[in-house]
C-alpha positions as CSV (number, residue, x, y, z in Angstrom):
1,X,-6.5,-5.4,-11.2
2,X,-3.6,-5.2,-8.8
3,X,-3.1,-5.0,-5.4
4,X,-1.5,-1.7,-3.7
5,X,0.1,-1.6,-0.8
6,X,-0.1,1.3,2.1
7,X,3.6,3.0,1.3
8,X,2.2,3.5,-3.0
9,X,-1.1,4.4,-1.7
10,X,1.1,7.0,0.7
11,X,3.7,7.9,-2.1
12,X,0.6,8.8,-4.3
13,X,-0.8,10.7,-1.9
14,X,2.0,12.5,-0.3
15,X,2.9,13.2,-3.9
16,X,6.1,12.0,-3.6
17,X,8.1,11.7,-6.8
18,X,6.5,8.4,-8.6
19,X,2.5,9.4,-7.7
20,X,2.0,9.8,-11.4
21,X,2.9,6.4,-12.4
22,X,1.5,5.1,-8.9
23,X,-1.8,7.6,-10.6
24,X,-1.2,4.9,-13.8
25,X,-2.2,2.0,-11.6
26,X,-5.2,3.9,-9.3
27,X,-6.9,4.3,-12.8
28,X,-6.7,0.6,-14.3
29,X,-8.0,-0.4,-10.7
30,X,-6.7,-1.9,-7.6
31,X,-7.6,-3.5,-4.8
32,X,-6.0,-3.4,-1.1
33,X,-6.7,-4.5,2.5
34,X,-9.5,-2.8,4.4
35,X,-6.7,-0.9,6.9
36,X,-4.6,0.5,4.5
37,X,-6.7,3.8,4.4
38,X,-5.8,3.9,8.5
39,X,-1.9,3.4,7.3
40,X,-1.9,6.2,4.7
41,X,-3.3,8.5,7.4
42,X,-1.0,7.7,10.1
43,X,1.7,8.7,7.0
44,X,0.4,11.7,6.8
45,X,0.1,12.5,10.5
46,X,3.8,11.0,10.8
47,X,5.0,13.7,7.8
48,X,2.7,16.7,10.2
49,X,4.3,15.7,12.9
50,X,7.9,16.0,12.3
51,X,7.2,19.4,9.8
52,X,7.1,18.0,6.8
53,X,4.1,19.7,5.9
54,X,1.6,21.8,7.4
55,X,-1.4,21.4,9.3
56,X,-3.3,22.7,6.0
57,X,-1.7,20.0,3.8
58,X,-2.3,17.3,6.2
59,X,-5.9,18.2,6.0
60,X,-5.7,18.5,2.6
61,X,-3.8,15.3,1.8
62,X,-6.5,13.4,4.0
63,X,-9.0,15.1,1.6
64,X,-7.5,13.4,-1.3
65,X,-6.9,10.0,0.5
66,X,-10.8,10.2,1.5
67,X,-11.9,10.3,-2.3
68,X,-9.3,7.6,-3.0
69,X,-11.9,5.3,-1.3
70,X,-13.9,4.6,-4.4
71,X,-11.2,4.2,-6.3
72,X,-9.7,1.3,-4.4
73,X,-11.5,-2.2,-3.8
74,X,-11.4,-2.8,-0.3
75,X,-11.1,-6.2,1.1
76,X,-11.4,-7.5,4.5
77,X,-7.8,-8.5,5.8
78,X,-9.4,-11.7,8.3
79,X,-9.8,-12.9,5.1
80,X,-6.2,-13.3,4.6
81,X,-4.6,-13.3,8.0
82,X,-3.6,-16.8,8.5
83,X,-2.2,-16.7,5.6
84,X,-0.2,-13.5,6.3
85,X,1.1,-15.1,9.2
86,X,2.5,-17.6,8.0
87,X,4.7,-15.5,5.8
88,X,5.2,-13.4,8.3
89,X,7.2,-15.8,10.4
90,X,8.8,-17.3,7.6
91,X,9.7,-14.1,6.2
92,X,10.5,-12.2,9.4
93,X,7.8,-9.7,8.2
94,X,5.2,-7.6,9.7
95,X,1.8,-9.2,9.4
96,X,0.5,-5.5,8.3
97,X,2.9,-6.0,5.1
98,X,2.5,-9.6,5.0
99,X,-1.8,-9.3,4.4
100,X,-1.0,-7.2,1.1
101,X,1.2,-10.4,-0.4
102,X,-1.3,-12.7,0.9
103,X,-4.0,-11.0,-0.8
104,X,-1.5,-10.6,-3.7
105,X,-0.6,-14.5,-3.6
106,X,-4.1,-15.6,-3.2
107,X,-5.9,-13.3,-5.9
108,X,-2.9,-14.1,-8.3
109,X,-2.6,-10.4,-8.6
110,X,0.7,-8.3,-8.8
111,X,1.9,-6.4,-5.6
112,X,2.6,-2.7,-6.1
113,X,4.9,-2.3,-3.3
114,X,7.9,0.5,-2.5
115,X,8.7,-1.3,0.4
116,X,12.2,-3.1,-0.1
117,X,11.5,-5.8,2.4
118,X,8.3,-6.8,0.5
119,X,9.2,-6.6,-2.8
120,X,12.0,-9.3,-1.6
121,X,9.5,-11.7,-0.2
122,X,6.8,-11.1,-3.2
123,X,10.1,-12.2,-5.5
124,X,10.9,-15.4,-3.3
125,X,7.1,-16.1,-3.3
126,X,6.8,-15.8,-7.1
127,X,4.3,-13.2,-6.9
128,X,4.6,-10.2,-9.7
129,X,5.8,-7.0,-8.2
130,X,5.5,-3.5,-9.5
131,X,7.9,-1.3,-7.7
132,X,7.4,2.5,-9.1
133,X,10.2,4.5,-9.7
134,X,11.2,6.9,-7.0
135,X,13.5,9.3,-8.7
């Protein structure tokens, strides 16, 4: 099991260029916090918006993201929020990134992440990080 953050969970389904291997990971199991389903579909309304896609693939994208819900062990971020706020201010993070490496740090699970600033603090943390390829 690994934990998946809200920009693979996006990549995969926005289809951007790695969702295949990011597919890899979905099918030997993941787990996330509860809110990034609400993250991936603010993507996807954030790509409608400024006409990346159309109002059909945005519906269709948040198709695919709804059956991704069985797929992905949800767990709920309170558990981890004092936690993520500590690294949050001494990482100068967000505390939405900051609850995936706490839930990473405390299930001793690797971090898929393709967010720069995380994979950076999952490295200084010692916390295994899977960054997909994007090209």
């Amino acid at each position: 099991m690994k934990v998946i953050d809200a920009s693979t969970l996006a990549a995969f389904v926005l289809k951007e260029p790695c969702w295949r291997e990011i597919a890899t990971h979905l099918a030997e199991g993941v787990a996330s916090i509860d809110h990034v389903f609400k993250e991936v579909a603010n993507a996807i309304w954030r790509r409608r918006r400024s006409g990346d896609i159309s109002v059909e693939e945005a519906y269709a994208m948040v198709e695919a993201l709804k059956k991704l819900v069985d797929a992905v062990e949800v767990v709920d971020e309170m558990r981890y929020l004092w936690t993520a706020f500590e690294i949050a201010l001494k990482h100068d993070l967000t505390i939405y990134d900051s609850l995936y490496i706490a839930l990473a740090q405390e299930s001793r699970k690797p971090l898929i992440t393709l967010d720069e600033k995380q994979r950076r603090v999952t490295e200084e943390l010692s916390i295994p990080t899977i960054c997909p390829s994007t090209t």
